[in-house]
C-alpha positions as CSV (number, residue, x, y, z in Angstrom):
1,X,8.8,7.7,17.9
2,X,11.1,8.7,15.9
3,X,10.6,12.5,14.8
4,X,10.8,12.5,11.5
5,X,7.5,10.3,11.7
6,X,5.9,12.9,13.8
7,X,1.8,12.7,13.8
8,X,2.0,15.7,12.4
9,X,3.5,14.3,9.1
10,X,2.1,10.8,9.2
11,X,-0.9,10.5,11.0
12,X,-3.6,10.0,8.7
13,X,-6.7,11.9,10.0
14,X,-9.5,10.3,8.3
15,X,-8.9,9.6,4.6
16,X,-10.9,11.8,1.6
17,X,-11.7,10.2,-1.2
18,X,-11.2,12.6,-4.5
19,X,-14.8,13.2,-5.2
20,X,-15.8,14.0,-1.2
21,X,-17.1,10.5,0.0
22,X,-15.9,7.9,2.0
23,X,-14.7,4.2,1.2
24,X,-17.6,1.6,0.5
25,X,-18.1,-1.6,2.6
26,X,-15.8,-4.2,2.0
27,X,-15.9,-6.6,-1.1
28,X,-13.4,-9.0,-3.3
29,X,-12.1,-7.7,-6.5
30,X,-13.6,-8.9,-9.6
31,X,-10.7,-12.0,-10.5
32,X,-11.1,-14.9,-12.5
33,X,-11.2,-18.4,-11.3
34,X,-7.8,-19.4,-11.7
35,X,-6.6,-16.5,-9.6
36,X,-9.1,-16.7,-6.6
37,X,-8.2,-20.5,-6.6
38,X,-4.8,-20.1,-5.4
39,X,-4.1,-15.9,-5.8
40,X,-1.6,-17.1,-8.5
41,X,1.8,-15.6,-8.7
42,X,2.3,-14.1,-12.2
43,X,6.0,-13.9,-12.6
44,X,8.2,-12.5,-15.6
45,X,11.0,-11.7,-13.3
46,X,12.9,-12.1,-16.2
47,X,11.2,-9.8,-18.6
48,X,11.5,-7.2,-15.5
49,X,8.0,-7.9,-13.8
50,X,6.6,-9.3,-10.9
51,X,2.8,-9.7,-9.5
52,X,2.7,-10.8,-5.9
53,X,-0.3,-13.4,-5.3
54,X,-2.7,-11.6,-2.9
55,X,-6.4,-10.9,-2.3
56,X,-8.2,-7.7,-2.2
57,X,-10.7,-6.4,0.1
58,X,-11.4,-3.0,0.2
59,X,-11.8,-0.9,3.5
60,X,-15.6,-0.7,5.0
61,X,-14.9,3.1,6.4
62,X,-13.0,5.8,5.8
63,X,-10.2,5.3,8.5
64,X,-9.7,1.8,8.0
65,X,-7.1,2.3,5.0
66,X,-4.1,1.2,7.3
67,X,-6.1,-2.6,8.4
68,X,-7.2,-3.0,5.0
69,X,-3.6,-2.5,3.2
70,X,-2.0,-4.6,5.8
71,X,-4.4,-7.5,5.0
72,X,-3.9,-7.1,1.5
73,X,-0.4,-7.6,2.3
74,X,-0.8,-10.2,4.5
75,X,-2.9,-12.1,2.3
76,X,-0.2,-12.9,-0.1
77,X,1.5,-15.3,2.3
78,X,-2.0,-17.1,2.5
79,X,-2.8,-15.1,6.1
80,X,-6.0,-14.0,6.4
81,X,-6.5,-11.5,9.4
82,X,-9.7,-9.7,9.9
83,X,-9.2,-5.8,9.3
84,X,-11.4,-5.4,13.2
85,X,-8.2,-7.8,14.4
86,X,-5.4,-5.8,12.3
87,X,-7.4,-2.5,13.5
88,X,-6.8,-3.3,17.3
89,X,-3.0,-4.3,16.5
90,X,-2.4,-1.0,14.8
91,X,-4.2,1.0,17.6
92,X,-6.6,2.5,14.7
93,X,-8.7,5.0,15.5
94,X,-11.4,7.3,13.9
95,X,-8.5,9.5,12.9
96,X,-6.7,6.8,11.1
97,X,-3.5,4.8,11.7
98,X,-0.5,6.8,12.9
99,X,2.3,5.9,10.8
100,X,4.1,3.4,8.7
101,X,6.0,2.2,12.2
102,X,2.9,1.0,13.0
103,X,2.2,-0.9,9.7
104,X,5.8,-2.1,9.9
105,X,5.2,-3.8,13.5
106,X,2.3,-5.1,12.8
107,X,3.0,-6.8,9.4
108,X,6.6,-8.6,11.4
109,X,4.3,-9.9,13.8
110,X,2.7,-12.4,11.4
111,X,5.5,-12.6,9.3
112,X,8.0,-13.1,12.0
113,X,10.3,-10.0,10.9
114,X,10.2,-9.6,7.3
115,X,9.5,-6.3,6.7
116,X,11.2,-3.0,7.5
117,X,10.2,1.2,7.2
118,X,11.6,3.7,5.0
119,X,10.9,7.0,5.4
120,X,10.8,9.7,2.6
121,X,11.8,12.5,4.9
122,X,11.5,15.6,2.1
123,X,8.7,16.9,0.2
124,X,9.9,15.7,-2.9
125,X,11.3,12.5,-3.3
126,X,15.0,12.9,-4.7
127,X,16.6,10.8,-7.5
128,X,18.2,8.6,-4.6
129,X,14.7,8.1,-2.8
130,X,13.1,7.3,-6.0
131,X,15.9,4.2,-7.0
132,X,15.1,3.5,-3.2
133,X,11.5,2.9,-3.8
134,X,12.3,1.2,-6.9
135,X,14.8,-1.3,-5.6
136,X,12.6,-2.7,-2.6
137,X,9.6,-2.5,-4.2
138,X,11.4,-5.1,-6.8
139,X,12.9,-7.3,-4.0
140,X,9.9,-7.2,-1.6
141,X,7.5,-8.2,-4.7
142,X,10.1,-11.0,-6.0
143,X,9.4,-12.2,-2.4
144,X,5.7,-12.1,-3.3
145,X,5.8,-9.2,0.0
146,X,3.2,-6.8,-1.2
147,X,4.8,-3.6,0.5
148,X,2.5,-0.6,1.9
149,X,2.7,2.7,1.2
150,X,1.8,6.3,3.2
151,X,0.6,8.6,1.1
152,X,-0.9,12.3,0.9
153,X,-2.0,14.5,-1.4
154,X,-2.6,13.9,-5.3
155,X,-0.9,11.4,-7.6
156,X,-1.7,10.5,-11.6
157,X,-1.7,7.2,-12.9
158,X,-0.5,5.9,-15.7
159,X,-3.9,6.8,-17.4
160,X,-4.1,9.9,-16.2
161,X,-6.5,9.3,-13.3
162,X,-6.0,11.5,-10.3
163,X,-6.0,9.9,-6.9
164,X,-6.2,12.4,-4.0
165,X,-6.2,11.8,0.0
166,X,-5.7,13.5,2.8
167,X,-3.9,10.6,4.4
168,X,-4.1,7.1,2.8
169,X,-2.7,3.5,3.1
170,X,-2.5,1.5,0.1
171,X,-0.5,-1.7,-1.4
172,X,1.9,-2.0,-4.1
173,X,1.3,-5.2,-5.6
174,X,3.3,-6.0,-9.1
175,X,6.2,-4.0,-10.8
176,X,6.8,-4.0,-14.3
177,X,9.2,-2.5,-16.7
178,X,12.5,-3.1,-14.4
179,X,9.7,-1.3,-11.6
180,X,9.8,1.6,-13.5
181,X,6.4,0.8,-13.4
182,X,4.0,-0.2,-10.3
183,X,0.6,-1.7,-9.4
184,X,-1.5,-0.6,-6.3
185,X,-4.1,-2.1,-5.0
186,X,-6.2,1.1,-3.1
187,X,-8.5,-0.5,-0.2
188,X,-10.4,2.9,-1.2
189,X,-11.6,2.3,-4.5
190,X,-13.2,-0.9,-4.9
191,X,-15.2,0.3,-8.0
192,X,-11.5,0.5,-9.6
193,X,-9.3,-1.3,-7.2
194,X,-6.2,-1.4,-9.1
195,X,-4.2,1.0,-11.0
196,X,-0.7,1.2,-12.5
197,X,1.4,4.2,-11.7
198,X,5.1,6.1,-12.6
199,X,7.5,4.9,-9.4
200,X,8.7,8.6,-9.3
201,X,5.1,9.3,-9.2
202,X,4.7,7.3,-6.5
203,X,7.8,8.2,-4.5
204,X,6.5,11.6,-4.3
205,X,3.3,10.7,-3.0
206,X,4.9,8.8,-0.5
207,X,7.4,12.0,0.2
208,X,6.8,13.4,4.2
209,X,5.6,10.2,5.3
210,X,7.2,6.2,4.7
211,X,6.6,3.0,3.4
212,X,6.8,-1.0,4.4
213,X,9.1,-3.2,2.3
């Protein structure tokens, strides 16, 4: 493994939820008919903004981020893989899923190679890392390929909700505003299972670990 992906930085030891408590059993996100009919692509690639069809589920334990973000991915080219199944694939444990290698290897074995890992080597995301992020976040979406993110530590939406984990998998799903903007879809939060945030906000929540694009 490479060492800039050392456990140390990516490993996700069990994932804590901001107030203390652990994800919830798994459930389907409150959509409307239309979109569970067919997990319609919104598209306004022209207006700068793109929403890649998927489905939700949310995680049914606290280490199962990595399965559950990968089948929220993998759901948006109409695959639907049990999380136990994605679990055994990514060698997921009790302390988590060990890196975004793992997502990466995973997610090209049903898609037959489309994806690829970026890491975000520094604490803080620079100005090049953030138009990174932004560009394949953009072209993987326009795909309709949700892409997954490692995260730590706290981040602030758009609304100025704070999200905090101490090791977390989660799945960027739409872009807006030239993806100066960004949707994810947290397997951890079913009771508010979407949420826009800043890319640079994003990019440093990402920073020490990697992504899947």
């Amino acid at each position: 493994m490479n060492s800039t992906f050392r456990n140390s930085m990516l490993s996700v030891a069990g994932l804590v939820m901001a107030g203390g408590g652990i994800a919830g059993p798994a459930l389907a996100a409150q959509t409307t008919p239309a979109e569970k009919a067919a997990a319609a692509v919104v598209s306004e690639k022209g207006r700068g903004a793109h929403r890649a069809g998927y489905e939700y589920q949310a995680q049914p334990n606290y280490f199962y981020c990595g399965p559950a973000s990968t089948r929220i991915a993998l759901s948006a080219e109409g695959k639907t893989v049990s999380q136990d199944e994605l679990a055994e694939k990514l060698g997921t444990t009790e302390a988590g899923t060990d890196s975004a290698i793992d997502i990466t290897r995973v997610l090209n074995e049903y898609t037959g190679g489309k994806y690829r890992t970026t890491e975000i080597s520094d604490d803080v995301a620079s100005e090049e890392q953030v138009d990174r992020l932004r560009t394949d976040i953009k072209a993987a979406v326009d795909a309709d390929r949700p892409v997954v993110a490692n995260i730590l530590g706290s981040a602030v939406d758009v609304d100025g909700t704070t999200h905090s984990y101490a090791g977390h998998y989660l799945t960027v799903v739409e872009y807006r505003d030239g993806g100066n903007t960004v949707k994810i879809a947290d397997p951890a939060a079913p009771d508010n299972p979407e949420y826009w945030m800043d890319v640079a906000e994003l990019a440093n929540w990402i920073a020490g670990r990697g992504y899947s694009s």
